[in-house]
VMD Tcl script that builds the backbone (N, CA, C; Angstrom):
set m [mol new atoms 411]
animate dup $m
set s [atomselect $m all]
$s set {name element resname resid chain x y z} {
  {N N UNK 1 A 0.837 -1.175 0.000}
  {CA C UNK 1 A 0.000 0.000 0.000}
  {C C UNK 1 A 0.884 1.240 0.000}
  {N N UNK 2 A 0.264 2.139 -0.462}
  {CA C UNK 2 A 1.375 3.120 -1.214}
  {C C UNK 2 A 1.335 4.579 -0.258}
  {N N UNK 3 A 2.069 5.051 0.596}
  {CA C UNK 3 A 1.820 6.239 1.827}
  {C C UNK 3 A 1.687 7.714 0.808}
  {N N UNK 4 A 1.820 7.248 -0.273}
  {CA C UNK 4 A 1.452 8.900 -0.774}
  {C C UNK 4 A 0.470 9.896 -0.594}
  {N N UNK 5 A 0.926 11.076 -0.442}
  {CA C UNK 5 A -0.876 11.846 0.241}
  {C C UNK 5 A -0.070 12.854 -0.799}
  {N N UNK 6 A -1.126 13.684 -1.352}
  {CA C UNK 6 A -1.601 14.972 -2.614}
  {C C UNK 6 A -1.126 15.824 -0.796}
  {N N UNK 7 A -0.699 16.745 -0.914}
  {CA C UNK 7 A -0.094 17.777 0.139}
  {C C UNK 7 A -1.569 19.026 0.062}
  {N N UNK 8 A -1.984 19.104 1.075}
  {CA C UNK 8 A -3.075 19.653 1.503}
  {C C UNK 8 A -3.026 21.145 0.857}
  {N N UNK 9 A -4.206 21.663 1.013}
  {CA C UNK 9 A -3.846 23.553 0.211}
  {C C UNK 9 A -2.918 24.197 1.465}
  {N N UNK 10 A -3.087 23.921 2.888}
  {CA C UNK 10 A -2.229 24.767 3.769}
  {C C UNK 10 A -0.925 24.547 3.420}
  {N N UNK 11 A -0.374 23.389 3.092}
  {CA C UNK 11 A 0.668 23.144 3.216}
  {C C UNK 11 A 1.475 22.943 1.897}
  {N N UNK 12 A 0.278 23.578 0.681}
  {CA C UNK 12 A 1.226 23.739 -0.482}
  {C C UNK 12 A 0.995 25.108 -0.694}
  {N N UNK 13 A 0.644 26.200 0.056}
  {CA C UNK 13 A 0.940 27.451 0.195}
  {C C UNK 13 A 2.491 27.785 0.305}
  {N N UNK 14 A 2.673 29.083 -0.731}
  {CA C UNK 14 A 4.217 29.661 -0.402}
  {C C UNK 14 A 4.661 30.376 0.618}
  {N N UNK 15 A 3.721 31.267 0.843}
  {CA C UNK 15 A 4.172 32.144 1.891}
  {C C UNK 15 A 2.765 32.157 2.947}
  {N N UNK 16 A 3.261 32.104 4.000}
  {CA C UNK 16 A 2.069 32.353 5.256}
  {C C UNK 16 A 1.447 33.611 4.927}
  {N N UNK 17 A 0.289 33.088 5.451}
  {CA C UNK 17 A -0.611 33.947 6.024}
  {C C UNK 17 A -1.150 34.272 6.851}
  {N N UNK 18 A -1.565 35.918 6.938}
  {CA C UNK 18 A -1.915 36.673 7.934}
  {C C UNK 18 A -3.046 37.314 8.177}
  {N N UNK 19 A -3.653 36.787 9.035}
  {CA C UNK 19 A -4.863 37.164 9.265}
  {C C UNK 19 A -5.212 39.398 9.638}
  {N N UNK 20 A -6.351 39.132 9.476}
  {CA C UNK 20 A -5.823 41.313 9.673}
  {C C UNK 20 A -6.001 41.454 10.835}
  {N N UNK 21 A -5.762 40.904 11.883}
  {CA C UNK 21 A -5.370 41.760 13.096}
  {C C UNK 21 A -3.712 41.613 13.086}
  {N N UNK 22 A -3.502 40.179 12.576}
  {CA C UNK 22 A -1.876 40.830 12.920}
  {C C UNK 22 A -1.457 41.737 11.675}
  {N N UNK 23 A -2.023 42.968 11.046}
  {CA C UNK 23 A -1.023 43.616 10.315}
  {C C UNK 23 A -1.886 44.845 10.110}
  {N N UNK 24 A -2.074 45.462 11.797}
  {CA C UNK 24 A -2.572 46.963 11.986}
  {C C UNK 24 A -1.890 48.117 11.234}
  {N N UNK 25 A -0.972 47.660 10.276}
  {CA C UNK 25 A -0.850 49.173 9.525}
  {C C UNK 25 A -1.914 49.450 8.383}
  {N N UNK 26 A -2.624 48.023 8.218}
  {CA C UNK 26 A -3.812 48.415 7.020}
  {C C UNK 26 A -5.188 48.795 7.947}
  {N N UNK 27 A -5.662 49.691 7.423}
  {CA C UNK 27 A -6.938 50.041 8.060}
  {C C UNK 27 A -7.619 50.027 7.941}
  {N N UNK 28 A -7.585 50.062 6.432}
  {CA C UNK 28 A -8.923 49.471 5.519}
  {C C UNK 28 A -8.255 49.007 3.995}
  {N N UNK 29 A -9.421 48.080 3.109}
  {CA C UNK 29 A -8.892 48.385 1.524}
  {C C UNK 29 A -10.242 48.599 0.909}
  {N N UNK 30 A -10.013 48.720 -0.575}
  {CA C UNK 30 A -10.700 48.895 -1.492}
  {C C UNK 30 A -9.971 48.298 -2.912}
  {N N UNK 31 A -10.508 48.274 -3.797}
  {CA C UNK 31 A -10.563 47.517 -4.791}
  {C C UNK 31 A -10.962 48.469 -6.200}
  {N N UNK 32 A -9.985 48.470 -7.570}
  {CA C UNK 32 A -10.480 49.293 -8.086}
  {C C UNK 32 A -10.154 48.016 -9.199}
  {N N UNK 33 A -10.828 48.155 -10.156}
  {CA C UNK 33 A -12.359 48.682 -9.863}
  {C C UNK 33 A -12.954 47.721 -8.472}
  {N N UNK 34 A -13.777 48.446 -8.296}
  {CA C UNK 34 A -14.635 47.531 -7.178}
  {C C UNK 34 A -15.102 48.553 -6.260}
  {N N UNK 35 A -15.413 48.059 -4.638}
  {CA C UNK 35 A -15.617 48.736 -3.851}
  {C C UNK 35 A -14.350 48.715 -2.689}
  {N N UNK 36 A -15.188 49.423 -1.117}
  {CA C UNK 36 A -14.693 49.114 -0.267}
  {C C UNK 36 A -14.692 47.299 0.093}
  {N N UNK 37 A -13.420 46.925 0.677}
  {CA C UNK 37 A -13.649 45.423 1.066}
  {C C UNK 37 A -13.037 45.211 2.608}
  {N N UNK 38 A -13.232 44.022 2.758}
  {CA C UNK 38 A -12.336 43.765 4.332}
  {C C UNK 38 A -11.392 42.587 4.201}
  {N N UNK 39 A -10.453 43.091 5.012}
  {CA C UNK 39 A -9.282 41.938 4.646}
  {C C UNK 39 A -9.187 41.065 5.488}
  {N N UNK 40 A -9.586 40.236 4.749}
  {CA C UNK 40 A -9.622 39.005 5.815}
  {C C UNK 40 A -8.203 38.387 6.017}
  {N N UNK 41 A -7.438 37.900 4.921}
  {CA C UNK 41 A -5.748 37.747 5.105}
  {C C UNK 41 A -4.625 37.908 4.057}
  {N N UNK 42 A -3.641 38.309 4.394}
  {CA C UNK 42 A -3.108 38.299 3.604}
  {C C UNK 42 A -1.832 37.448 3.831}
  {N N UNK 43 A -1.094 37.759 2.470}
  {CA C UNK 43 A 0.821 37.147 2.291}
  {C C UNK 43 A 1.163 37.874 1.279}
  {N N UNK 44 A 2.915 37.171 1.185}
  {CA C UNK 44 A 3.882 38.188 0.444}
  {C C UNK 44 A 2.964 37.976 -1.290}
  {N N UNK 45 A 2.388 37.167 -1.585}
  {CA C UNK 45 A 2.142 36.839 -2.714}
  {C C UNK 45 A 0.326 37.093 -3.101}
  {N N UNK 46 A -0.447 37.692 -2.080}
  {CA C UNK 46 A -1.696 37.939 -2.693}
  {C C UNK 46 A -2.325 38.255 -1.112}
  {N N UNK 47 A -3.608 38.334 -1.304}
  {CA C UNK 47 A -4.661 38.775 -0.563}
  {C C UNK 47 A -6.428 38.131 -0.759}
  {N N UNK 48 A -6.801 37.912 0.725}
  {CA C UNK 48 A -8.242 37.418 0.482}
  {C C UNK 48 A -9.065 38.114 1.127}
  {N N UNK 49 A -9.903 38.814 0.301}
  {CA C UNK 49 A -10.891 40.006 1.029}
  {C C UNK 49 A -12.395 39.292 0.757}
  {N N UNK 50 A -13.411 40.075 1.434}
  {CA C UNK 50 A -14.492 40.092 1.392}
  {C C UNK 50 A -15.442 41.559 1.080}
  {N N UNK 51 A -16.218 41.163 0.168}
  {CA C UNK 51 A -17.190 42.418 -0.161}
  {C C UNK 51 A -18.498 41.930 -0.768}
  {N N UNK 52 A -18.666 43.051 -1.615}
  {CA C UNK 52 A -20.119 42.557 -1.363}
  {C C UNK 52 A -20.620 42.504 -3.252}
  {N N UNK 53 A -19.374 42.799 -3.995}
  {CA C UNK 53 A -19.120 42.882 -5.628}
  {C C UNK 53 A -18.281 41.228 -5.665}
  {N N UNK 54 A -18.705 40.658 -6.502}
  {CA C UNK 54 A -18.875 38.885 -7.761}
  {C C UNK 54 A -17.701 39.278 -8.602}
  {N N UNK 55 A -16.405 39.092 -8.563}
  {CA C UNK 55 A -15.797 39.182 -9.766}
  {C C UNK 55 A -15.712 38.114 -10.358}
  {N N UNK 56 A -15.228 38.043 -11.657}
  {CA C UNK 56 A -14.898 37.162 -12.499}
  {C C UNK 56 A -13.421 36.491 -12.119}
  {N N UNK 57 A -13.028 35.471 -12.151}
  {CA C UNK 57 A -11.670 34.671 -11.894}
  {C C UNK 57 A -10.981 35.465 -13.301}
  {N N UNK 58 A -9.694 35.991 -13.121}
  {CA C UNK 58 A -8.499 36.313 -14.392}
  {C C UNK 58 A -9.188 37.996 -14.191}
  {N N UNK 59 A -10.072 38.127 -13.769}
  {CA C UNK 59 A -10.052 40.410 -13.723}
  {C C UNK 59 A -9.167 40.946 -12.740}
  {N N UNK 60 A -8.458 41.893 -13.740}
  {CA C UNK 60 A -7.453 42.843 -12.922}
  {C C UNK 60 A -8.004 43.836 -12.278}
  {N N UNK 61 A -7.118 43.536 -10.669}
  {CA C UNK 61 A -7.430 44.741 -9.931}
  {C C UNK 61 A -6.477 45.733 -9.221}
  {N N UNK 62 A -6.545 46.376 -8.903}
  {CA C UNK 62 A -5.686 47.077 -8.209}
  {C C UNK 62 A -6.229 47.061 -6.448}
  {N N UNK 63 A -5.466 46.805 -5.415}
  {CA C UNK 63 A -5.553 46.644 -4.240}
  {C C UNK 63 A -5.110 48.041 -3.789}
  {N N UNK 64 A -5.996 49.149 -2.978}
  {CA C UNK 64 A -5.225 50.461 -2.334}
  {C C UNK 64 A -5.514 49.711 -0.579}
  {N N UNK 65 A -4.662 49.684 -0.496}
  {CA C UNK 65 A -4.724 49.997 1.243}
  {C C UNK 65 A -4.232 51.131 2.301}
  {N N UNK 66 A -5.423 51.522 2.924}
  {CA C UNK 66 A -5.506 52.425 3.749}
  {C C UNK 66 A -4.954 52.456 4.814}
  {N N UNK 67 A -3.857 53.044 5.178}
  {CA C UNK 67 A -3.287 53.300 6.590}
  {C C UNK 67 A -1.994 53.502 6.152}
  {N N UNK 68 A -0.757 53.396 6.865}
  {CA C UNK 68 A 0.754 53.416 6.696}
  {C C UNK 68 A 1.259 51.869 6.373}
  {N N UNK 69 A 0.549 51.319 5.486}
  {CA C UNK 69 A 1.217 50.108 5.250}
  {C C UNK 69 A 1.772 50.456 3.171}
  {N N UNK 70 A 2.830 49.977 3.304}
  {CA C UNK 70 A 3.401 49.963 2.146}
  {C C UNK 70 A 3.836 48.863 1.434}
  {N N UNK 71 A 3.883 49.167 0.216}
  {CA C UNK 71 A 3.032 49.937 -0.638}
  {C C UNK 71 A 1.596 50.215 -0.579}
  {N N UNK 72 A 1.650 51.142 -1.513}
  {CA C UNK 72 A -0.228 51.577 -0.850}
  {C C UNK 72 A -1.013 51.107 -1.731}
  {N N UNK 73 A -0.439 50.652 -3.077}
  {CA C UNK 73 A -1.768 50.000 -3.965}
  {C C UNK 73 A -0.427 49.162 -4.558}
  {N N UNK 74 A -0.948 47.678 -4.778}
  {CA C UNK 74 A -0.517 46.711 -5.402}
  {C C UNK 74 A -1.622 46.003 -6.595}
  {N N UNK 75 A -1.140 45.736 -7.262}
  {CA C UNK 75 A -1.843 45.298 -8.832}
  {C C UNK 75 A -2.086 43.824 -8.765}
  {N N UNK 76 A -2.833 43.207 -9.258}
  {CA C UNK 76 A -3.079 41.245 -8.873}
  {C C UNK 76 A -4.437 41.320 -9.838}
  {N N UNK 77 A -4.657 39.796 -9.735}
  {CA C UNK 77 A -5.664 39.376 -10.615}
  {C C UNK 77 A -6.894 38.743 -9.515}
  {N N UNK 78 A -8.139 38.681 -9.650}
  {CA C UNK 78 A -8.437 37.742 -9.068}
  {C C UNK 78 A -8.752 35.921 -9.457}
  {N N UNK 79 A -8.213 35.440 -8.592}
  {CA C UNK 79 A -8.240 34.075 -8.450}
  {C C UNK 79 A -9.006 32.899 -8.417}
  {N N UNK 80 A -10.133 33.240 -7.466}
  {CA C UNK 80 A -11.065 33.159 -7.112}
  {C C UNK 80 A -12.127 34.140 -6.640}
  {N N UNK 81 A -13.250 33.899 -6.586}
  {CA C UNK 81 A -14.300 34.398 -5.901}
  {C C UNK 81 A -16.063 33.338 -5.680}
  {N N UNK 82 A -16.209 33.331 -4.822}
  {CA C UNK 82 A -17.221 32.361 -4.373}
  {C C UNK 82 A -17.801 32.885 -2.318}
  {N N UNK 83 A -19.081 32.892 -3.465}
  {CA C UNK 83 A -20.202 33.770 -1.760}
  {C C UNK 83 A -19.355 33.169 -0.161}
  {N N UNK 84 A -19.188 33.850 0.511}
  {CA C UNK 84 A -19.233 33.579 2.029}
  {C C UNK 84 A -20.073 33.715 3.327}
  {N N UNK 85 A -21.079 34.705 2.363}
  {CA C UNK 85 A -22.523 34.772 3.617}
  {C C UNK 85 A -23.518 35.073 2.685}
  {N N UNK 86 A -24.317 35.234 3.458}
  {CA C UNK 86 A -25.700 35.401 3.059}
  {C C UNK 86 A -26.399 36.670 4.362}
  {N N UNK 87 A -26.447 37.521 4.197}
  {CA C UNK 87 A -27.162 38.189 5.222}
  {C C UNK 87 A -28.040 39.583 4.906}
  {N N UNK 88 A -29.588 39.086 5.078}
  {CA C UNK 88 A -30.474 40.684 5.410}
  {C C UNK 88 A -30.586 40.235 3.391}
  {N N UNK 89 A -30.297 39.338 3.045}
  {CA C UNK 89 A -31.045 38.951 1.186}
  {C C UNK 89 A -29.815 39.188 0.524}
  {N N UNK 90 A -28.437 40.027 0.592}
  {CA C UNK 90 A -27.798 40.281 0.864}
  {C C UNK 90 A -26.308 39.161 0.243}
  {N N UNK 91 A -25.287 39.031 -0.474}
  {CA C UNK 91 A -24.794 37.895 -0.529}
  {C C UNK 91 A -23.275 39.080 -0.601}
  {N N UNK 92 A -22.217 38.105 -0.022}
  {CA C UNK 92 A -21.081 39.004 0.483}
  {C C UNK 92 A -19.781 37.529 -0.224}
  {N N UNK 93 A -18.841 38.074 -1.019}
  {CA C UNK 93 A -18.296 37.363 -1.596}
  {C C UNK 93 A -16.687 37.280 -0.759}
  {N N UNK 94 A -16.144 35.965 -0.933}
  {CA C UNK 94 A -14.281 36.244 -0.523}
  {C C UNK 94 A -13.642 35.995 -1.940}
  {N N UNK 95 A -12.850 37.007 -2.093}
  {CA C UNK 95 A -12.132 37.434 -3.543}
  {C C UNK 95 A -10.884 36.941 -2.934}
  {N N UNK 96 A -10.385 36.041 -3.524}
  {CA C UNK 96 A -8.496 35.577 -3.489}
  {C C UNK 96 A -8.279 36.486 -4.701}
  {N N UNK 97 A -7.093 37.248 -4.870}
  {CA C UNK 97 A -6.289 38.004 -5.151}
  {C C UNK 97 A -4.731 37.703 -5.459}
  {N N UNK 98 A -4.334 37.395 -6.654}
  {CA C UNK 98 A -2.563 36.905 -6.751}
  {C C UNK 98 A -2.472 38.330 -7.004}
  {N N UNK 99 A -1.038 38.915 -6.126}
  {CA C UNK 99 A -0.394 39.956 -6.674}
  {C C UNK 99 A -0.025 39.799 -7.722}
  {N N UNK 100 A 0.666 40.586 -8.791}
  {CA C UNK 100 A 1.694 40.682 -9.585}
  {C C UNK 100 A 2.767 40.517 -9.437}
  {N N UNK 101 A 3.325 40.886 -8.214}
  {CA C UNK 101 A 4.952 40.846 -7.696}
  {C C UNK 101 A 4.525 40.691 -6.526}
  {N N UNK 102 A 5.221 40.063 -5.604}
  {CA C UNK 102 A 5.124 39.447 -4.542}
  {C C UNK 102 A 6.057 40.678 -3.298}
  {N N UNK 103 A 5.581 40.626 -2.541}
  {CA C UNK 103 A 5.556 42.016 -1.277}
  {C C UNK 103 A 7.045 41.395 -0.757}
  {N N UNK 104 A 7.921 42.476 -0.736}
  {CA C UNK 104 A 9.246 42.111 -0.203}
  {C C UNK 104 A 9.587 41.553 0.691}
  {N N UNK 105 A 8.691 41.756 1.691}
  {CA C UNK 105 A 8.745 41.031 3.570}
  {C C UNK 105 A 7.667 40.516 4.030}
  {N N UNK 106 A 6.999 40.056 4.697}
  {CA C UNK 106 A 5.990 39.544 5.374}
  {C C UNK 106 A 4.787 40.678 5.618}
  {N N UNK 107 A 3.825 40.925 5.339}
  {CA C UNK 107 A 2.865 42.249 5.549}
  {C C UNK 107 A 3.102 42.486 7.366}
  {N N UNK 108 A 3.206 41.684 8.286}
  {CA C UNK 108 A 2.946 41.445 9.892}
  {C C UNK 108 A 4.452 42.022 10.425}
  {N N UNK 109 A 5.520 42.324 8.971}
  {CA C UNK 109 A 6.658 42.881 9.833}
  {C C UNK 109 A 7.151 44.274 9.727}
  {N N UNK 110 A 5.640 44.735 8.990}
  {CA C UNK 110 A 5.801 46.669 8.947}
  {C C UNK 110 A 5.232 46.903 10.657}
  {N N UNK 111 A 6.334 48.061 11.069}
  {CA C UNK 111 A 5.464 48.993 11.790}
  {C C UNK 111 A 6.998 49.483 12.077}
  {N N UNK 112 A 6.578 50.317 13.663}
  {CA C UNK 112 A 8.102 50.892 14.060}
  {C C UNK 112 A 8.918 50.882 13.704}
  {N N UNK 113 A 10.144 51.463 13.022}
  {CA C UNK 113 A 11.200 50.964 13.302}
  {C C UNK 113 A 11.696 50.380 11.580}
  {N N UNK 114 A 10.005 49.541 10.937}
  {CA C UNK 114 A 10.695 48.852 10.117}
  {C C UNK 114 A 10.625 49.469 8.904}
  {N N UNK 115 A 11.568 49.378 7.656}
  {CA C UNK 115 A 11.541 49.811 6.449}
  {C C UNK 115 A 10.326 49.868 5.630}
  {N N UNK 116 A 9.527 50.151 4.971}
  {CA C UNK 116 A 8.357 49.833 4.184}
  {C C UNK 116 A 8.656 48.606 3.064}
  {N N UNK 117 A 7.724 48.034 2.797}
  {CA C UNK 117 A 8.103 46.916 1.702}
  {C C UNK 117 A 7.865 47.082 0.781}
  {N N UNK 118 A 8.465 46.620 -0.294}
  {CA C UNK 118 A 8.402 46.829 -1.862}
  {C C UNK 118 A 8.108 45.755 -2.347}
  {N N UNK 119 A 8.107 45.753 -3.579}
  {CA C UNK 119 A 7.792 44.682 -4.384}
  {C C UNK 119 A 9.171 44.354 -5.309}
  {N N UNK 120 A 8.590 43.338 -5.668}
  {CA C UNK 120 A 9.721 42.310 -6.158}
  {C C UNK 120 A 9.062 41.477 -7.480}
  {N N UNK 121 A 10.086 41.056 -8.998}
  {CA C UNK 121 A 9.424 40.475 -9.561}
  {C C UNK 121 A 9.383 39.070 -9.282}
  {N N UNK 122 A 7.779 38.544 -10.129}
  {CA C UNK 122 A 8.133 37.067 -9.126}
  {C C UNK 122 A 9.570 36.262 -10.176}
  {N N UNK 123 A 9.364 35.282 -9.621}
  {CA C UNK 123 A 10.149 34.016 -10.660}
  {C C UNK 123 A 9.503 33.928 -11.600}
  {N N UNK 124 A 10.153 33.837 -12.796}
  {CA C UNK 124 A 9.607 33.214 -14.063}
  {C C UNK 124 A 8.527 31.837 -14.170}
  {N N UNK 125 A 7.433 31.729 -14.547}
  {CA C UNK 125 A 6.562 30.607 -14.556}
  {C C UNK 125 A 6.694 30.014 -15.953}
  {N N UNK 126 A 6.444 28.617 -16.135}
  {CA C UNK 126 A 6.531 28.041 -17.250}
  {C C UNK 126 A 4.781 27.959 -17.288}
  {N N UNK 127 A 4.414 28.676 -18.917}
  {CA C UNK 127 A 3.393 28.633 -19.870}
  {C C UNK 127 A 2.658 27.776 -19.327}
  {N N UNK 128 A 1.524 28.137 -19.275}
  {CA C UNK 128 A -0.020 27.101 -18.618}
  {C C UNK 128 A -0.191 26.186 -19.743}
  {N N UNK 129 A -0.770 25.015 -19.859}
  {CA C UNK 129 A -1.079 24.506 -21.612}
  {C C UNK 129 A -2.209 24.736 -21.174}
  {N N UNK 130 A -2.973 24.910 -22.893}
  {CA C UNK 130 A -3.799 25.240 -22.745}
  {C C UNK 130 A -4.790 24.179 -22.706}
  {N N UNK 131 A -6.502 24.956 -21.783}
  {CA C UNK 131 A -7.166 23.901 -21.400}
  {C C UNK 131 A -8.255 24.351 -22.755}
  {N N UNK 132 A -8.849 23.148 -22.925}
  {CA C UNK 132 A -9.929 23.237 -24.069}
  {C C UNK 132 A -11.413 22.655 -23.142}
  {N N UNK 133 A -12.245 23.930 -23.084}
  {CA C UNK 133 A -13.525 23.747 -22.540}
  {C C UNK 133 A -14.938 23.029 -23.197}
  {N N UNK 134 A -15.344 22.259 -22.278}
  {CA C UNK 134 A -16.530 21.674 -22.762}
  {C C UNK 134 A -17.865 21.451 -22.288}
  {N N UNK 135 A -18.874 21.569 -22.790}
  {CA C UNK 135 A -20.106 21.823 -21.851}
  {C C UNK 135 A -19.966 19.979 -21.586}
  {N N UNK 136 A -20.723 19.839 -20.405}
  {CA C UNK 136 A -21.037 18.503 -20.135}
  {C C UNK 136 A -22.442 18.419 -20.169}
  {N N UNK 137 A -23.289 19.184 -20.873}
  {CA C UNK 137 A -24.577 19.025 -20.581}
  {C C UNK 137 A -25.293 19.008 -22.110}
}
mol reanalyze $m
mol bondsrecalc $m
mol representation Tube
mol addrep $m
């Protein structure tokens, strides 16, 4: 019998993540296009917010965040998006977010003292092949 296990999504993540209390220099974000959102977590390589706008998976956005956290707007695609509540008729979505360039330091190690973070390009990716779509119905 064969011990192989497929490596779970936590643990085929690149960089940790941070939930938004640990990284009080953001105070708020927004989304352009889009609206205001709330950040639920982030890492050096993207962001997962909640709002209350459906994007499409592959639409570019621009991320501004509000407070002394740096950079103040980073560029990404979204990834995903799929409802997380339901409230008052009401439907409130979590948007995963890949940056473009991946955040120089950890978002949780700005404050006092520390340098602001920049961005960085990522590593080169090798070409997706392409998928050919089909209705099943």
């Amino acid at each position: 019998m064969s011990d192989d296990k497929t490596p779970s999504e936590e643990t085929a993540r690149i960089d940790p993540r941070f939930p938004a209390a640990a990284v009080p220099t953001i105070k708020s974000l927004r989304l352009s296009p889009g609206d205001a959102v709330e950040l639920v977590n982030i890492s050096r390589s993207g962001v997962l917010v909640e709002g209350k706008t459906r994007f499409v998976p592959g639409t570019r956005v621009t991320v501004h965040f509000e407070g002394s956290f740096r950079p103040s707007q980073v560029k990404g695609r979204v990834v995903r998006c799929q409802v997380s509540s339901i409230s008052g008729g009401m439907l409130r979505y979590h948007s995963g977010i890949q940056f473009e360039h991946r955040l120089e330091q950890n978002p949780n190690e700005q404050g006092a003292g520390t340098p602001a973070a920049t961005v960085e390009p990522p590593p080169p990716q090798p070409a997706a092949p392409a998928r050919v779509l089909a209705n099943r119905w």
